[in-house]
N, C-alpha and C positions, 0 to 999 in steps of 0.2 A: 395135530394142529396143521393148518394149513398155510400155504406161503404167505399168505396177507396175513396172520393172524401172527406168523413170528414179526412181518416187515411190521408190522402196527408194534409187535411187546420191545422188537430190540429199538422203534423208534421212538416208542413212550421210554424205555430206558433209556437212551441218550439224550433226550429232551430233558430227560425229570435231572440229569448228570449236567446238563450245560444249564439249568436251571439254577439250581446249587451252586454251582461257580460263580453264574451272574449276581447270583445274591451275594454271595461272600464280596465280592468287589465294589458293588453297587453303592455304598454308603463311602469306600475310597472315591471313586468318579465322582462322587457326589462333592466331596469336598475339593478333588482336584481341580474341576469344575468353576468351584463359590471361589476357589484362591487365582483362577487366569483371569474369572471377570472383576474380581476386586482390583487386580493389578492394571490389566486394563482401563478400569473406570478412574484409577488413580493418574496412571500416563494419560489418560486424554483431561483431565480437572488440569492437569498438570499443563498440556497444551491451551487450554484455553484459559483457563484462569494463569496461571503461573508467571514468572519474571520475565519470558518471553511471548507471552499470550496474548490473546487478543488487544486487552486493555492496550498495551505497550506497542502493536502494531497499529491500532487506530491513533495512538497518540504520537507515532512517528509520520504516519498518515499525514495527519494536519500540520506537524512540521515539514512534510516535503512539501504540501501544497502551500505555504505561507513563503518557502524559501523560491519555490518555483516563481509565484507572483512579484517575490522581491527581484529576482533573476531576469526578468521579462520588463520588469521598469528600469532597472539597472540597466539592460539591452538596449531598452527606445533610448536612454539620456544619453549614451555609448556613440548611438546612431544618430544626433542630432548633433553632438559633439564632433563628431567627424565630417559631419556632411559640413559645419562653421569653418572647421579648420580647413579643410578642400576648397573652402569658396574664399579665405584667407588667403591659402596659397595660389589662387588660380587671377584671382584680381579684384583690383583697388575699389571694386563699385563695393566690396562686401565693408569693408575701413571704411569708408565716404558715409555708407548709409548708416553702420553704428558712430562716427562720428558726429553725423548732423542730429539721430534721435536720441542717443543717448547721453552725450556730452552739451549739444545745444549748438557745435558749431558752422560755421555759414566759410562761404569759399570768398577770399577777399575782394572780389567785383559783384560780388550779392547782397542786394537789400532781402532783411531781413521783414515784414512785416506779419505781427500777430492778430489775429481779431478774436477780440472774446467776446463771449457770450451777452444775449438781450440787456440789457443796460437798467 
């Protein structure tokens, strides 16, 4: 025999040898395989479906955007309130003017006159 003709028999024997091996294992991998992606597919149903999942993030979602917008009108009425109070504190024109519109009253050397409407 010649050198190629053993390199070809000892390499078909170790071929035919890790062949055999692979097969005995082959139907384990297979199952070890079906059991990470089963586990897997169950952690992620898990993340998106589950008590923490999706549903539950969108539905906190719309609670931060409901509270955000309640937050921001609560802010403007915050900021109108104080701008009152500053012009309370600062001078009598802000008292004068809610006294004349909203109570009705007049300064004691002032005629008051009203005109209503087409007759």
């Amino acid at each position: 025999m010649g050198v190629n003709q053993l390199r070809r028999t000892g390499y078909r024997f170790a071929l035919g040898v890790r062949a055999v091996e692979l097969l005995q294992f082959k139907p384990l991998m297979r199952l070890v395989t079906l059991a990470l992606l089963a586990l897997l597919a169950l952690v992620n149903a898990e993340l998106w479906f589950g008590k923490g999942g999706m549903p539950r993030r969108m539905e906190l979602e719309g609670k931060l955007q409901a509270q955000k917008a309640s937050n921001d009108a609560a802010r403007a009425r915050n900021e109108q309130l104080s701008a009152e109070v500053r012009d309370l504190k600062e001078g009598l024109e802000m008292v004068e003017e809610k006294a004349r519109f909203e109570l009705g009253m007049i300064k004691p050397d002032e005629i008051l006159v009203q005109i209503s409407g087409k007759p």
